[in-house]
KEGU-585895 format. One line per 3 residues: for each residue x negated, y negated, z negated of N, C-alpha, C. Coordinates in pm, whole numbers. Layout:
N
X/Y/Z/X/Y/Z/X/Y/Z | ...
***
This chain:
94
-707/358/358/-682/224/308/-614/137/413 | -634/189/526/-567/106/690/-410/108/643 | -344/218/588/-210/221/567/-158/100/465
-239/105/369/-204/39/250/-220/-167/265 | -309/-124/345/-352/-284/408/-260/-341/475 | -179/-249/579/-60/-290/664/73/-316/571
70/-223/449/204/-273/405/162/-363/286 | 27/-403/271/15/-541/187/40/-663/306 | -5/-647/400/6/-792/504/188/-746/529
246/-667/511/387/-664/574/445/-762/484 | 473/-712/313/490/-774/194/456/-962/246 | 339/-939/263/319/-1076/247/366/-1149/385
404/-1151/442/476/-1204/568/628/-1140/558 | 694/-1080/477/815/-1103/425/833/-1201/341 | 748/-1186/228/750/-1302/121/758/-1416/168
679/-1488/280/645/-1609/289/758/-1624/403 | 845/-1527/465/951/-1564/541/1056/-1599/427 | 1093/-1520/334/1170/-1544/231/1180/-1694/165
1024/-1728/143/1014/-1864/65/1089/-1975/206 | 1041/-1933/317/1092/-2011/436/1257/-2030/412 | 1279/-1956/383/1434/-1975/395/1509/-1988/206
1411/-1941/147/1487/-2048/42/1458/-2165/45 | 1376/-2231/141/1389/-2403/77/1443/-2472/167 | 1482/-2370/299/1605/-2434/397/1737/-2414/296
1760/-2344/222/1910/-2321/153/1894/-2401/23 | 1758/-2469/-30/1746/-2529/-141/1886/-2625/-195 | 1977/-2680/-100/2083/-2773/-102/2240/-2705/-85
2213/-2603/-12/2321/-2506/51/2398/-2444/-95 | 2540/-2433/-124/2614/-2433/-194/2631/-2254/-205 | 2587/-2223/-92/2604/-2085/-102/2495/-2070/38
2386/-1950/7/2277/-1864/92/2338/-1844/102 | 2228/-1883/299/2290/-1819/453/2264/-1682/467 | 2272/-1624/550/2307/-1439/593/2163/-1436/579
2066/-1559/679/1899/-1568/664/1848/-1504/530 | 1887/-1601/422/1847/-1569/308/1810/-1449/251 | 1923/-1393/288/2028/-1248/231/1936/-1173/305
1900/-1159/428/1816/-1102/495/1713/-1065/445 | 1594/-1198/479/1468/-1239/423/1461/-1171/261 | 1542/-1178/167/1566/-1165/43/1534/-1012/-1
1626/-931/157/1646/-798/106/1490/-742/206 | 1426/-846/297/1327/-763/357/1206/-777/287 | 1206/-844/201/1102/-934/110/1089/-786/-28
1192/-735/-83/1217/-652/-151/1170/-490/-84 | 1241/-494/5/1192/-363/104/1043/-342/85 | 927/-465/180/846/-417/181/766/-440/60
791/-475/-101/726/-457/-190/783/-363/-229 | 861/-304/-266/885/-124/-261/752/-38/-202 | 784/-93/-74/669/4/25/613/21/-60
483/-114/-114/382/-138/-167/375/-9/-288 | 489/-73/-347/503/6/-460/434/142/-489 | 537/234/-368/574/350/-364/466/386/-270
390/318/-203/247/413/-156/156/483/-247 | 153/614/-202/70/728/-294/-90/721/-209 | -140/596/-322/-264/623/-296/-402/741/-327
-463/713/-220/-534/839/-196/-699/873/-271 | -715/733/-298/-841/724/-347/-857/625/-482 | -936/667/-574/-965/500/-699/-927/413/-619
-1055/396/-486/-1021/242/-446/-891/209/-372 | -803/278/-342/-670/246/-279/-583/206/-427 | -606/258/-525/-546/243/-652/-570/75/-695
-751/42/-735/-749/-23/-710/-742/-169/-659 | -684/-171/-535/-610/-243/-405/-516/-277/-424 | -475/-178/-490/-279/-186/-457/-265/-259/-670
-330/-266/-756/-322/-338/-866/-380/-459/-881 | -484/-503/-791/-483/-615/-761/-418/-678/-721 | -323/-637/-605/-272/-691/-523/-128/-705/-592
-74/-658/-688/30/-646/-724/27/-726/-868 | -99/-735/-921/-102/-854/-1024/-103/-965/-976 | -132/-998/-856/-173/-1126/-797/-1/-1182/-714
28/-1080/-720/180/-1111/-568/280/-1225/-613 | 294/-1303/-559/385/-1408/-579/518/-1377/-633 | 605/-1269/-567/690/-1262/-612/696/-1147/-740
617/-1144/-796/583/-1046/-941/570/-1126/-1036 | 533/-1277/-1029/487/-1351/-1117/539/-1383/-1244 | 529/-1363/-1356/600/-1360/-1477/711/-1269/-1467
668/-1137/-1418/823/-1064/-1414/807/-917/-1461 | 646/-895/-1505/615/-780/-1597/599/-733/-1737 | 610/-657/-1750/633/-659/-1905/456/-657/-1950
430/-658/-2074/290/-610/-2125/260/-462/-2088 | 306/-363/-2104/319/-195/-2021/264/-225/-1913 | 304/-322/-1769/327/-261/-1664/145/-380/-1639
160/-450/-1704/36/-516/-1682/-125/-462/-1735 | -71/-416/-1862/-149/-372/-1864/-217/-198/-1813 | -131/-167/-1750/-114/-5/-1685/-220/-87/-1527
-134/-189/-1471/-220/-217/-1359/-389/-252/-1366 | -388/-353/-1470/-521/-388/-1503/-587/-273/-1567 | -545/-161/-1581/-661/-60/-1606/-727/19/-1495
-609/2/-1408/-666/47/-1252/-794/-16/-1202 | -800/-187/-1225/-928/-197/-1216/-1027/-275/-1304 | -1006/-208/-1417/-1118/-239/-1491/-1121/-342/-1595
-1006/-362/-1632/-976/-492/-1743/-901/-488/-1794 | -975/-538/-1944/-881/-476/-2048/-763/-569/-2085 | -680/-534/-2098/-530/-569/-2165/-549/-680/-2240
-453/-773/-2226/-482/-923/-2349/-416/-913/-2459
***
């Protein structure tokens, strides 16, 4: 679970660099290289997240909590993918 923990805190300290720099470009006519950066490292490490083959229920889980909850997921799943996560831990579909 040490693995999976590191690339949830990675995610989330991309994310919150990302939000950093969209609300420096909030006015900017065109995102800086920052952005573009932050944007594509913000993406990277929720991939990670993604694509970790967890090892146990509870790494499973971890990683559906954490992925119903993630800021940048928010209104961006279908009914399938929500409810596929929330069965991981334990709740049923709305």
């Amino acid at each position: 679970m040490e693995a999976l923990a590191k690339l949830i805190d990675d995610h989330r300290a991309a994310y919150d660099a990302f939000i950093v720099e969209v609300e420096r470009n909030e006015d900017a006519k065109t995102p800086s290289r920052a952005y573009w950066t932050t944007d594509r490292a913000e993406r990277r490490a929720l991939l990670a997240v993604c694509a970790y083959r967890c090892r146990t229920l509870e790494d499973a889980k971890v990683k559906a909590e954490y992925l119903l909850k993630a800021p940048s997921l928010k209104g961006t799943m279908a009914d399938r993918e929500l409810a596929l996560l929330q069965s991981f831990i334990g709740k049923e579909a709305a």
